[in-house]
Structures are given as structure tokens and as C-alpha cells.
C-alpha positions in Angstrom: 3.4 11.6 2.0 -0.3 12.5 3.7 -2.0 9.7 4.6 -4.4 8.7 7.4 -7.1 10.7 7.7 -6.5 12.1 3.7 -7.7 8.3 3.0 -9.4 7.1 5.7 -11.6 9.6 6.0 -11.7 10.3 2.0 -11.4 14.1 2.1 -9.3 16.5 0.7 -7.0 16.2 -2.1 -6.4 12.5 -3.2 -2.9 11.7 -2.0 -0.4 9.6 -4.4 0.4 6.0 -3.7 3.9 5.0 -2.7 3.9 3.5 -6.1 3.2 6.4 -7.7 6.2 8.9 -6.4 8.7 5.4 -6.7 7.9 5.8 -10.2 8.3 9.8 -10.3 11.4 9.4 -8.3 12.9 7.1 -10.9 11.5 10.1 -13.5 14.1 12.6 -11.9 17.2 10.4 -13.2 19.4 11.5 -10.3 21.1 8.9 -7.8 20.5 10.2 -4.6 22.6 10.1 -1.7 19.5 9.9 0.7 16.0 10.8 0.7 13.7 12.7 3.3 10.3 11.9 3.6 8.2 13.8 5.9 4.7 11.4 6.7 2.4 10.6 10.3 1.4 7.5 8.1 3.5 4.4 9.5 1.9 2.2 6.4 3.1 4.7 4.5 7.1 5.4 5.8 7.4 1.9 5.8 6.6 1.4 2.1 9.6 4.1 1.8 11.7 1.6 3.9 11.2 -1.0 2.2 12.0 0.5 -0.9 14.7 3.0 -0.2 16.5 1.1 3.0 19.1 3.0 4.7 19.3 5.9 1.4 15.8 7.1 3.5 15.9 9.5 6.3 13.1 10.5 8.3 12.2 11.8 12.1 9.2 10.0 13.9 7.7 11.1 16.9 8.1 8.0 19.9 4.0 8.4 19.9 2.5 6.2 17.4 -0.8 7.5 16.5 -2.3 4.0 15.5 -4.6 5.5 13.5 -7.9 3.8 12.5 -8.6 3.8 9.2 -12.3 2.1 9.8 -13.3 5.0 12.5 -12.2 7.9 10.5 -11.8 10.5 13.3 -9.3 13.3 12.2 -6.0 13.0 12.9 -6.0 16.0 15.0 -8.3 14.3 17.4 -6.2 10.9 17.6 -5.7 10.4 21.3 -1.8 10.1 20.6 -1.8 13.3 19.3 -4.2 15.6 20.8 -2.0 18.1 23.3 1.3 16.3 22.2 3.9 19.1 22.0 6.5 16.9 21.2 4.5 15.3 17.9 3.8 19.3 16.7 7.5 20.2 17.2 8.4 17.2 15.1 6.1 17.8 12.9 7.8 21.2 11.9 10.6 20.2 12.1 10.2 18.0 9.2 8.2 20.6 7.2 11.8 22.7 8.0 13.7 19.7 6.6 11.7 19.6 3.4 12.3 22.9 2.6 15.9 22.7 2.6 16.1 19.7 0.3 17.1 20.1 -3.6 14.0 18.5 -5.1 10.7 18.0 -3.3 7.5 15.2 -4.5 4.7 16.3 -2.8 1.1 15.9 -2.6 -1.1 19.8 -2.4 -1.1 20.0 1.6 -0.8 22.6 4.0 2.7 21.6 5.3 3.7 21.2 1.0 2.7 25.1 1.3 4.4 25.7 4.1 7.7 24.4 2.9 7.5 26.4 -0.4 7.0 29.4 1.6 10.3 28.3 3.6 12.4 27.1 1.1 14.7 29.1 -1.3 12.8 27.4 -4.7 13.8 23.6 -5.6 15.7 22.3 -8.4 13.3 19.6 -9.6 9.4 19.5 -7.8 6.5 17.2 -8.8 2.8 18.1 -6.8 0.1 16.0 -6.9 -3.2 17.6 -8.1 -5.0 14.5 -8.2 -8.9 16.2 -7.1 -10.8 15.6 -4.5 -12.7 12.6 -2.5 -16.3 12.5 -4.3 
């Protein structure tokens, strides 16, 4: 689930709401044991929470990025982040994790790529092509 920069900043592919994949996820018709979601966005994750409670699973850096939404910087600048090993090593590691899960929901990102190229195919997948900012 990209968020942060995708929206603050209002480039790239259009992400999906929470709402929307809750609503995709109920499309599937499979009661899951758990759920992985792989997202930087703390607004975001804790939608998930919310939703999902303990059925969620998901590895967080310690860092928050408190990310601004009004300043718009890219997330690869974000003080928190810049020249944090630890956040690019988690950040893989969920992008590993993805890959190895049955069914993915996923907007068109680099680290959605990235986990097709890793994974062995999945049994259900739903990608968001939803254009670009204007």
C-alpha cells in the first residue's frame, strides 16, 4: 500500500484507498488466516489495523518517517530515512515477504515489480492501474 509521497506529492500512479482493496479483499471469497501488508504509510497500516486486527501481519522499521504531506519532499529525502540501513533492509525484506504470499493486491510500484520478479506466480492478484496525478 504506497502512500506518502505517491499522494502527497501527487505523482506517479494513483494509489488505491484502504477502502478500495477492503472491498477487493472481500472479492477474493477466501478466509484468511493472516494478511501481510507491506506500506512506509503509518495512516495507511493503521487503516489495516483497524480493519484486520491481529489476522494482519506487517514489519515496521523503529524509525517513523513522519512524513509531511503539506511539504511534499520525497520520501527518499525524509530525514528518518536518508542513510538508514536498517529502514532499506526492512524494506526488502517486506518486498521478500510479499512475494512468498498466495495472493498479492497491489498498486503498479517498483517494489509490486520486484516481488513478481521474486515470486513463483500467485494464486489470485489484483494491480491497480488507476493513471496518473494530472
Amino acid at each position: 500500500m504506497r502512500g506518502t509521497d505517491y499522494i502527497g506529492r501527487k505523482y506517479h500512479e494513483k494509489p488505491p484507498s484502504p477502502e478500495m482493496v477492503f472491498n477487493d479483499i472481500n472479492k477474493i471469497k477466501i478466509k484468511y488466516d493472516w494478511m501481510f501488508i507491506t506500506t512506509e504509510d503509518d495512516i495507511i497500516r493503521e487503516k489495516f489495523v483497524k480493519k484486520y486486527g491481529k489476522k494482519l501481519k506487517y514489519i515496521k522499521d523503529k524509525t517513523n518517517i513522519n512524513y509531511d504531506y503539506k511539504k511534499k519532499p520525497l520520501l527518499g529525502f525524509n530525514k528518518n530515512i536518508m542513510g538508514n540501513f536498517s529502514f532499506m533492509k526492512i524494506y526488502l525484506i517486506n518486498i521478500i515477504i510479499l512475494s512468498k504470499c498466495k495472493d498479492i493486491i497491489a498498486s503498479k510500484t517498483a517494489g509490486t515489480m520486484i516481488a513478481f520478479v521474486l515470486s513463483k506466480g500467485f494464486r489470485n492478484k489484483i494491480i491497480y492501474n488507476l493513471g496518473v496525478y494530472k
